[in-house]
C-alpha positions as CSV (number, residue, x, y, z in Angstrom):
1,X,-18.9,-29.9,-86.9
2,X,-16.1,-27.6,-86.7
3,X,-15.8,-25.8,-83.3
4,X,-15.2,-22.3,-83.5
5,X,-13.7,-20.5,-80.4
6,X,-14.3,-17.0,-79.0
7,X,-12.1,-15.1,-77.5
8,X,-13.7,-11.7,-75.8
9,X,-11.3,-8.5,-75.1
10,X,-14.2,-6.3,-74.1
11,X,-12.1,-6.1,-71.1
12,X,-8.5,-4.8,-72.7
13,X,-8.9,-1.3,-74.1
14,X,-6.5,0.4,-71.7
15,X,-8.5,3.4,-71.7
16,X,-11.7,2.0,-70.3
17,X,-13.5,3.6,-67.6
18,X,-14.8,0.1,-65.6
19,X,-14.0,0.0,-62.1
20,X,-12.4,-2.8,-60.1
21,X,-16.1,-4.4,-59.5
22,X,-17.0,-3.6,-63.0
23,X,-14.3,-5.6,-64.4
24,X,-14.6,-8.5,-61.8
25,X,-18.6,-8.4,-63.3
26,X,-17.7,-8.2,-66.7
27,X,-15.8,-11.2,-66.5
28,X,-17.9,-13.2,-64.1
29,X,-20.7,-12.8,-66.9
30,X,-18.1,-14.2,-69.2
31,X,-17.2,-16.9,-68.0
32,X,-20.6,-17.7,-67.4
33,X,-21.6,-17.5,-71.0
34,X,-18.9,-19.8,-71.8
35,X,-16.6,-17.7,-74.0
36,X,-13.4,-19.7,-74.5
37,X,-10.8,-17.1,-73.6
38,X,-11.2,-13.9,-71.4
39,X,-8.6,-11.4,-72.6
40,X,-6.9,-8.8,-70.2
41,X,-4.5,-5.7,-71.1
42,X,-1.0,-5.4,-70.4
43,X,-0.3,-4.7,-66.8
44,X,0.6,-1.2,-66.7
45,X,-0.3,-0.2,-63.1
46,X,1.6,-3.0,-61.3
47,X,-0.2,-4.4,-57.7
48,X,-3.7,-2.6,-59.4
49,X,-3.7,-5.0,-62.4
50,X,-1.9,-7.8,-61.3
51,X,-4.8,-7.9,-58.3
52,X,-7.4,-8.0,-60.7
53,X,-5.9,-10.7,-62.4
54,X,-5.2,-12.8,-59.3
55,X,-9.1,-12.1,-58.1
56,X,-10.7,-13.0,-61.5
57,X,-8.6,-16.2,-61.6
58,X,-10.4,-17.3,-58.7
59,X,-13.9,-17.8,-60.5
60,X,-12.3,-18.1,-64.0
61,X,-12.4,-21.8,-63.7
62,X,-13.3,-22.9,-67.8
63,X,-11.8,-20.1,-69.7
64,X,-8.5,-19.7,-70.1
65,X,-7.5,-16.0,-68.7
66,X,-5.2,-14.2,-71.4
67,X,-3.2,-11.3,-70.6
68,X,-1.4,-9.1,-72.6
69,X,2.5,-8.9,-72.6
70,X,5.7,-8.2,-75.2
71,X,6.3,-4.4,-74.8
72,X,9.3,-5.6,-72.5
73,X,10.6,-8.7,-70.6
74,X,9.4,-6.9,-67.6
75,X,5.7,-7.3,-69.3
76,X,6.6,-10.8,-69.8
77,X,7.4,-11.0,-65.9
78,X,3.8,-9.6,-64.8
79,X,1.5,-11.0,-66.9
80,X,3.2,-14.2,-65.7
81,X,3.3,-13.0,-62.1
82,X,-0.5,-12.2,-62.4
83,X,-1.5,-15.7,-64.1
84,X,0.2,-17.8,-61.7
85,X,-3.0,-19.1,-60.0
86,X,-5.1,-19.2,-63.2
87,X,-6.6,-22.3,-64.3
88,X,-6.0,-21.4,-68.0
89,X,-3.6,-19.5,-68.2
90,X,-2.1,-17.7,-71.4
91,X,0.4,-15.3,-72.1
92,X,-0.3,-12.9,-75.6
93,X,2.5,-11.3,-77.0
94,X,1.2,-8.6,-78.7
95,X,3.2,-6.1,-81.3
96,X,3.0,-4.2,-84.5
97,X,4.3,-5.4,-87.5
98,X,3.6,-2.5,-90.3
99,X,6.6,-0.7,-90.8
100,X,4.9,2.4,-88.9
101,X,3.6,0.6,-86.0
102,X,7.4,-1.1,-85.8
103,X,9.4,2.3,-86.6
104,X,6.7,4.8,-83.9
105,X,5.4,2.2,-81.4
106,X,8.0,-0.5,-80.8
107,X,11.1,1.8,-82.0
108,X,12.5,-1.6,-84.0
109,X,13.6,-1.9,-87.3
110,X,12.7,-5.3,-89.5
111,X,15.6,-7.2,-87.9
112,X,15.5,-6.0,-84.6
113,X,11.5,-6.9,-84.9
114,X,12.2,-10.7,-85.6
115,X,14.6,-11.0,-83.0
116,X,12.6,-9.6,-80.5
117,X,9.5,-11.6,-81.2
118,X,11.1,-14.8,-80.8
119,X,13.3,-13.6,-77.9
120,X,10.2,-12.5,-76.2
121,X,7.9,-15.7,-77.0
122,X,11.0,-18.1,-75.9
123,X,10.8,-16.2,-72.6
124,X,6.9,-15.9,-72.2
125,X,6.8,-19.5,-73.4
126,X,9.0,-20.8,-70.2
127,X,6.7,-19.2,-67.8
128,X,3.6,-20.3,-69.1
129,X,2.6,-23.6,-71.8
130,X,0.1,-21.4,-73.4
131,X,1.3,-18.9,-75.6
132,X,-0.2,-16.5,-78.5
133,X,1.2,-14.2,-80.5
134,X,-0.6,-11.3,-82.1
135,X,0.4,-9.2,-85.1
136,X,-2.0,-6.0,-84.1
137,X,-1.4,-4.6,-87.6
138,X,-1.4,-7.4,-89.7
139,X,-3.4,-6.2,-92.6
140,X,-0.6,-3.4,-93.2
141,X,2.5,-5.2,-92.6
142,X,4.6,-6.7,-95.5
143,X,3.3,-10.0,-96.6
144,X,6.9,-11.7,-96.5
145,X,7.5,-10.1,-93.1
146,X,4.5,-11.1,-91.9
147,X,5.1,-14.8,-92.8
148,X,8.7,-14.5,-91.4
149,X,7.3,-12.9,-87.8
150,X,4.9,-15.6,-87.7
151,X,7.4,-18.6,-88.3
152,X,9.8,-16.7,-85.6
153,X,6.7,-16.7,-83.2
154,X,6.2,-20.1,-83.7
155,X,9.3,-22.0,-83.3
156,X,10.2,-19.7,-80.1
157,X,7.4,-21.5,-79.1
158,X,3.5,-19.9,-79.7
159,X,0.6,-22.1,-79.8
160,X,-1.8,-19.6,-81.7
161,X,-1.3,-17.1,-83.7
162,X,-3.6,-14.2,-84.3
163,X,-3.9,-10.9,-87.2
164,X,-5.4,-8.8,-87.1
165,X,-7.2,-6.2,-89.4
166,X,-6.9,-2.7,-87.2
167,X,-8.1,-0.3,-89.5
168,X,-11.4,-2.1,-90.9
169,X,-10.6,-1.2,-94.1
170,X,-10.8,-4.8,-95.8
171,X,-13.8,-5.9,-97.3
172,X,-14.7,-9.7,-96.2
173,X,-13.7,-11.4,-99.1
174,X,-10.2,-9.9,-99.2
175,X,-9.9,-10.7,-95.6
176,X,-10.6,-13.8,-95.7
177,X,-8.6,-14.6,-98.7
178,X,-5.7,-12.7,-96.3
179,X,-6.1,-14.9,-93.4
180,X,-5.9,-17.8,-95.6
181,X,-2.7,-17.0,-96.5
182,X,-1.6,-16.6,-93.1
183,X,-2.7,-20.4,-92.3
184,X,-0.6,-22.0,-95.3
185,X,2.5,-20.2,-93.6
186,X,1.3,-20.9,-89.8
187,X,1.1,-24.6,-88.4
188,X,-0.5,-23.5,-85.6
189,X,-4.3,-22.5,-85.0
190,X,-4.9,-18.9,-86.2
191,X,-7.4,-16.5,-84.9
192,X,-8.4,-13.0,-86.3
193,X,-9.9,-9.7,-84.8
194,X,-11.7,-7.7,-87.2
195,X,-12.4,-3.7,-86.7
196,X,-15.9,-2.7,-86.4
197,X,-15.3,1.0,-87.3
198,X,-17.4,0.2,-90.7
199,X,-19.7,-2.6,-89.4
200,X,-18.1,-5.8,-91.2
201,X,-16.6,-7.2,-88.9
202,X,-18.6,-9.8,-88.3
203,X,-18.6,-10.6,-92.2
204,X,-15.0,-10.7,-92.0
205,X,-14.5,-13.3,-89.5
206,X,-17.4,-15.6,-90.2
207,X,-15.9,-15.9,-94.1
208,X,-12.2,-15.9,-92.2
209,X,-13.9,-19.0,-90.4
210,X,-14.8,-20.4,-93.6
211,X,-11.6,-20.5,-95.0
212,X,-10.0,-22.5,-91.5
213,X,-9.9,-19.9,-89.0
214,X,-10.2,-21.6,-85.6
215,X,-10.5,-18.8,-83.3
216,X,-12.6,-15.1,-83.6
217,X,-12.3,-12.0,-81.2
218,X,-15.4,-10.4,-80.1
219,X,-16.3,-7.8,-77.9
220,X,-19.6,-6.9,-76.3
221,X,-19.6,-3.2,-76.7
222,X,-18.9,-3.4,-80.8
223,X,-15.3,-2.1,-81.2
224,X,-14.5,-5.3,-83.0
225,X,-16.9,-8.3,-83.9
226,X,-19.8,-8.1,-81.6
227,X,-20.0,-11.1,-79.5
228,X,-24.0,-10.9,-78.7
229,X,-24.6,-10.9,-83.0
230,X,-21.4,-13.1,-83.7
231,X,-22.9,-16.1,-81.2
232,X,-26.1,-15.4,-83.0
233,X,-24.7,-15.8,-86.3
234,X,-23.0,-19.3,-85.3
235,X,-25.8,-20.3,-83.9
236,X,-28.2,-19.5,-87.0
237,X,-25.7,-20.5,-89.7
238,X,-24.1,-23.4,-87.6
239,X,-26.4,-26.4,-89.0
240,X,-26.1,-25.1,-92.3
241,X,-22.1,-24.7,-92.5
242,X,-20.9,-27.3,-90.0
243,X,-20.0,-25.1,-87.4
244,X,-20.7,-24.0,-83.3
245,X,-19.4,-22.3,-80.3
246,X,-19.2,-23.0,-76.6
247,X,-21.4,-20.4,-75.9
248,X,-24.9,-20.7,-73.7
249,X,-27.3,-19.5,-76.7
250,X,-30.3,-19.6,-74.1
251,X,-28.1,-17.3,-71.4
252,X,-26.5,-14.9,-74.6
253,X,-29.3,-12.1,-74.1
254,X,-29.5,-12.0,-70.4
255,X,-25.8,-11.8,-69.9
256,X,-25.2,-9.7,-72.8
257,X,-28.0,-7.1,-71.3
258,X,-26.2,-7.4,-68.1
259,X,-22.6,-6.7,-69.6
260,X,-24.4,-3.7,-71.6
261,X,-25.2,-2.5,-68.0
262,X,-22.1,-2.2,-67.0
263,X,-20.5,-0.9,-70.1
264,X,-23.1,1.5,-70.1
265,X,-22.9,2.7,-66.3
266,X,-19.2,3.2,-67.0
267,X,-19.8,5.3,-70.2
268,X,-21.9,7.8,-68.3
269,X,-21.3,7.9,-64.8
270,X,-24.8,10.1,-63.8
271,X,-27.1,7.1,-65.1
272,X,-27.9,4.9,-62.4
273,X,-26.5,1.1,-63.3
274,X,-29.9,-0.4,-63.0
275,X,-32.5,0.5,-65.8
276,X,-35.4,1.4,-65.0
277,X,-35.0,0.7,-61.2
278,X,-37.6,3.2,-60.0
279,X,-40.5,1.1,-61.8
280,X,-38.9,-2.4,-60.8
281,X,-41.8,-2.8,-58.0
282,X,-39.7,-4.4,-55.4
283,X,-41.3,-4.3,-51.9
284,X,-39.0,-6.6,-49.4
285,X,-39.1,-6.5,-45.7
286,X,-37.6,-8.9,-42.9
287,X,-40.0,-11.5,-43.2
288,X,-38.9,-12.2,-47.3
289,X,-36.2,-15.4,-47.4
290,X,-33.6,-15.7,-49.6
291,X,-35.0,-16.7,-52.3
292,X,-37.0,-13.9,-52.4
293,X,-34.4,-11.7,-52.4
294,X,-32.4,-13.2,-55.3
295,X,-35.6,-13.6,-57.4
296,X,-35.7,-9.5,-56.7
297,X,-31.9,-8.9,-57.7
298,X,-32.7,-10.7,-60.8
299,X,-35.7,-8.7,-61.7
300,X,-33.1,-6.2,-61.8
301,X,-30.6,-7.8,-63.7
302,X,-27.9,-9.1,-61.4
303,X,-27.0,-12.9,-62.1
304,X,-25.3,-13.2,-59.1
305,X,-22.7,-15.9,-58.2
306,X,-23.6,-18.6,-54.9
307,X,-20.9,-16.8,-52.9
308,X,-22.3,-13.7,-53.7
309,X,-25.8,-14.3,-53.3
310,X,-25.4,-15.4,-49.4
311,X,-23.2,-12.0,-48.8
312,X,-26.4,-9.9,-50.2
313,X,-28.9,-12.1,-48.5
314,X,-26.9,-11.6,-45.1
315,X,-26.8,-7.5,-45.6
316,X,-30.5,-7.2,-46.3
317,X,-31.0,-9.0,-43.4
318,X,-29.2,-6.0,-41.5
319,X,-30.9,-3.7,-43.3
320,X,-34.4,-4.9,-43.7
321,X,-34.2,-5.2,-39.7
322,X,-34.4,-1.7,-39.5
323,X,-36.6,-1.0,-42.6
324,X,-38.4,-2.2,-46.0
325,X,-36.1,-2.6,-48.8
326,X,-37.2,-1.2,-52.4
327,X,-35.4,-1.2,-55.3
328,X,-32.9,1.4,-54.7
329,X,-31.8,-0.1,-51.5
330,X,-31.4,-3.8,-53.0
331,X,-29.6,-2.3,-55.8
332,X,-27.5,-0.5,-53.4
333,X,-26.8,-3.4,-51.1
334,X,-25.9,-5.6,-54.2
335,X,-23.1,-2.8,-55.0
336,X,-21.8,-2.5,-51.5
337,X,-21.3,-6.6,-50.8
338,X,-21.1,-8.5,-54.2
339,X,-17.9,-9.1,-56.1
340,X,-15.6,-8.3,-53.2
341,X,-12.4,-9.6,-52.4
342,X,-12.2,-12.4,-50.0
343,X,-12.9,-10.6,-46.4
344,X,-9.7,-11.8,-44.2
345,X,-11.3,-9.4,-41.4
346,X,-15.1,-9.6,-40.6
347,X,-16.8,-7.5,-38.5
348,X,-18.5,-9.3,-35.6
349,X,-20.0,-6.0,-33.7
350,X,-19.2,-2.5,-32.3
351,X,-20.0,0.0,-29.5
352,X,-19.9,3.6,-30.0
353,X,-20.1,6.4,-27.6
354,X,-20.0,9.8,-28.0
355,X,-22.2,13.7,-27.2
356,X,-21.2,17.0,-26.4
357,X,-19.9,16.5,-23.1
358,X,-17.4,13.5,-23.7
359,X,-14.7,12.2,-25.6
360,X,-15.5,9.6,-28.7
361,X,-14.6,6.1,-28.5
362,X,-15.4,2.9,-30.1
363,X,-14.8,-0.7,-29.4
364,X,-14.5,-2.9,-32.3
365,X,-14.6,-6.8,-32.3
366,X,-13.4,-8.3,-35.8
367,X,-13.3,-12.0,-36.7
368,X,-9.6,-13.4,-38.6
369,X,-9.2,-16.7,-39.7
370,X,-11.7,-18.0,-36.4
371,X,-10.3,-15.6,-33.8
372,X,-11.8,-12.9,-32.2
373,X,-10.2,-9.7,-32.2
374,X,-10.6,-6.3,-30.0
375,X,-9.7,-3.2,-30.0
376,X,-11.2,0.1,-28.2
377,X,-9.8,3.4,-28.8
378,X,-10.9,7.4,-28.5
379,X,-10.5,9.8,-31.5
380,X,-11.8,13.1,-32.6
381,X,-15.2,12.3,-33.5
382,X,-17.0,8.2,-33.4
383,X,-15.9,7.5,-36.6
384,X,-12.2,8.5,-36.1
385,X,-12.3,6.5,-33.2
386,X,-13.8,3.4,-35.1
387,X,-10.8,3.7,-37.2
388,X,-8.2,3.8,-34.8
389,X,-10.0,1.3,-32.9
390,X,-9.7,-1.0,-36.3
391,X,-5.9,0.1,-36.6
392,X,-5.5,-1.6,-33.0
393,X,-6.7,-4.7,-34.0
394,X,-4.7,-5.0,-37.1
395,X,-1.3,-3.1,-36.2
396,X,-1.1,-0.9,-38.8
397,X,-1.9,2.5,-39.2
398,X,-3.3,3.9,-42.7
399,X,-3.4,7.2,-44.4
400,X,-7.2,8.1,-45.3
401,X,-7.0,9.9,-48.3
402,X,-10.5,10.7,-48.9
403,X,-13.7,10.0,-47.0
404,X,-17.6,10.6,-48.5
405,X,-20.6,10.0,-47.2
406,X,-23.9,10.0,-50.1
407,X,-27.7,9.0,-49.4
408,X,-28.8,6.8,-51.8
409,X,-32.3,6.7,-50.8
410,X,-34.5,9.8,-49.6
411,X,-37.0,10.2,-46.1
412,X,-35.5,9.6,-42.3
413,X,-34.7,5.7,-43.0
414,X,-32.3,7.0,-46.0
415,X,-29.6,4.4,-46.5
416,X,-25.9,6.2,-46.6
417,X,-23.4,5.2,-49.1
418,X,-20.0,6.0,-47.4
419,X,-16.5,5.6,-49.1
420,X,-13.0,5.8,-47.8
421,X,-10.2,5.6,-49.5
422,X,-6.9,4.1,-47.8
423,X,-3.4,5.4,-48.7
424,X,-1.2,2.3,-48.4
425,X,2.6,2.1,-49.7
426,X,2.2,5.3,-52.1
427,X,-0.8,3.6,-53.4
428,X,-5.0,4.0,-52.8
429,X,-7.6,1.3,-51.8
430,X,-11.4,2.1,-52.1
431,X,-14.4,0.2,-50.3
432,X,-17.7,1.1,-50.0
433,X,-20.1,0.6,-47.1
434,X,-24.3,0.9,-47.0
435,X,-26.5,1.2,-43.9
436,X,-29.1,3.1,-42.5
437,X,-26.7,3.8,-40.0
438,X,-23.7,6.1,-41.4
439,X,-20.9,5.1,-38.5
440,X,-21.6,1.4,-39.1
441,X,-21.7,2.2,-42.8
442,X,-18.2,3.9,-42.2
443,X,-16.5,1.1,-40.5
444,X,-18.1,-1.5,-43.2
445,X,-16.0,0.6,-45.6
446,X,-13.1,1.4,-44.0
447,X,-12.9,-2.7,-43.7
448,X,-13.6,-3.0,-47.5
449,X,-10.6,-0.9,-48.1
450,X,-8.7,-2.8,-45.5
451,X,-9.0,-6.0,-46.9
452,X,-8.0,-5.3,-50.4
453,X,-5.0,-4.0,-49.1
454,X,-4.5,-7.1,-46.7
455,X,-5.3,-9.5,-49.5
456,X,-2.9,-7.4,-52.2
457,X,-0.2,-7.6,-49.6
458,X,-0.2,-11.4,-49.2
């Protein structure tokens, strides 16, 4: 039985819209359906993506975690950076090899090409064992060029080897015959990625897997071969033509839904993330355990981590103290605590006063590493002096660019969604707090923010 192996890069179109959470769920779900490589983009946006990185490497345990590189050494030097505390980690070096893509995107004639390819494996291969190289226009490059880039790649030092078919406009049988053809020239596993623009990719890479190919890349929103119908295909055809995947064939429609969720959010910010949330008939008050609260989360979807579930089971506790939880509060608490960075401060409690005849002020207590910490300030206003209050506990002062407060639920118990956005070495953290009560909901954000920057930083 011939393994095949998936790679998924529903994560590395540069031009997605997925937030920070979105992408940390994307992959969580990934890893959990047992795809055998998670791809990432080239880091482009510095501390941004090599912080995403670094956070999905700590629950990316099985994968491996493959990030793009090759448009400069520099590239080579950050995905590197990034992977460092990655189980699996790989390096891709991805560039064109049609004389167009060379001549417009890489500025590099033939030569030039070959010399950079192995110049820029050799490097990517001394930083990391795992090394792929990707012609991202294979179908239109020369066929002797190709096999020339490909030998370069590999004696520098790549361990796979991937073409790829860009502009869909092979039919499966020629494609197949063309990634042949690659293997008698490669002696190293080769993997394809097929264009989906007129719905064959799928055909193209389970006949390409018929002719050797080890490896095929799938995404879950259908640019290239869809990974929900590819895993189906494998696992319908597998008995019959001696091959299967890693992947969790009982979990694919669950976490495929729960992906599409996501994807779908991101595609059209006015839908709420959660379908059909209204009509979910979840009643939960302070008397419902835990259990009952993550049966609830999964009713609507969420397939939440062990780490994750305690931090939503802890905030409805807050919450539910003060009243019932529906649908739209659970959902809202889910996106306010889960898939966080590690918290390095915690709040323990705080005191507010304030009216019309006195000035503001706020004590704060926050927990670090064990030890308590206290600060008590004034400010214009409690929650201006619950920030500075925070900044005296941490000794740091920090630029709020933007500050929002939303309800999220309707009537006089309405939970508030607040977000503040921190302004830290030129650059802007987000977090997100929820709570009936807005200033608490404040601080709960500020912190958020706080500790992304915090956990960036070190």
């Amino acid at each position: 039985m011939n393994r095949i192996q998936i790679a998924d890069t529903t994560l590395c179109p540069q031009n997605n819209t997925y937030t920070f959470k979105e992408k940390l769920e994307i992959a969580r779900q990934l890893e959990k359906l047992h795809v055998d490589v998670i791809e990432l983009p080239e880091i482009t946006s510095g501390k941004t993506d090599t912080l995403l990185v670094r956070t999905i490497s700590t629950f990316v345990k099985e994968s491996v975690l493959s990030v793009a590189a090759g448009s400069s050494m520099q590239s080579i030097e950050d995905a590197a950076a990034a992977l460092n505390n990655a189980a699996n980690a790989r390096i891709r070096i991805e560039l064109p090899l049609s004389p167009v893509g060379m001549e417009y995107s890489a500025h590099k004639k033939p030569a030039a090409m070959l010399d950079w390819i192995a110049k820029a494996v050799a490097a990517a291969a001394d930083k990391c064992a795992d090394v792929e190289f990707c012609a991202v226009d294979a179908t239109r490059a020369d066929k002797d060029f190709l096999g020339k880039a490909i030998t370069a790649a590999v004696e520098a030092g790549a361990k796979t080897v991937s073409v790829c078919d860009s502009t869909g406009e092979m039919l499966p049988d020629d494609f197949a015959a063309f990634a042949a053809a690659v293997m008698e020239n490669a002696s190293v596993p080769v993997a394809v990625k097929c264009d989906n623009k007129n719905g064959l990719a799928s055909a193209q890479a389970i006949l390409a897997v018929r002719r050797g190919v080890v490896c095929v890349k799938t995404d879950v929103v259908g640019l290239t071969v869809p990974l929900e119908g590819f895993a189906t295909m494998v696992k319908n055809c597998g008995n019959t033509y001696g091959f299967d995947s890693r992947i969790r064939y009982t979990q694919l429609h669950r976490i495929i839904k729960q992906i599409n969720r996501v994807t779908d959010a991101a595609k059209d910010a006015s839908t709420v993330a959660v379908a059909g949330v209204d009509e979910a008939g979840i009643h939960l008050d302070a008397k419902d355990d835990k259990d009952a609260v993550i049966a609830a989360a999964a009713k609507l979807g969420y397939d939440l981590s062990d780490e994750d579930q305690v931090k939503v089971y802890e905030e409805f506790c807050r919450v539910a103290e003060k009243k019932n939880v529906g649908a739209k509060e659970l959902d809202a608490i889910i996106a306010s605590v889960a898939l966080q960075v590690p918290a390095t401060y915690k709040l323990e409690n705080y005191v507010i006063n304030t009216g019309n005849i006195l000035s503001a002020s706020a004590q704060i207590t926050l927990v670090r590493d064990g030890k308590v910490m206290q600060g008590i300030s004034t400010g214009d206003g409690p929650i201006d002096a619950a920030f500075r209050a925070i900044e005296q506990i941490i000794g740091q002062h920090f630029e709020v660019d933007d500050f929002q407060i939303q309800s999220v639920t309707e009537g006089r118990g309405a939970m508030g969604n607040t977000l503040v956005k921190l302004r830290s070495n030129g650059k802007v953290y987000s977090g997100n707090g929820i709570s009936t009560d807005i200033i608490g909901a404040s601080i709960r954000a500020y912190l958020s923010a706080v500790n992304k920057i915090v956990y960036e930083e070190a």
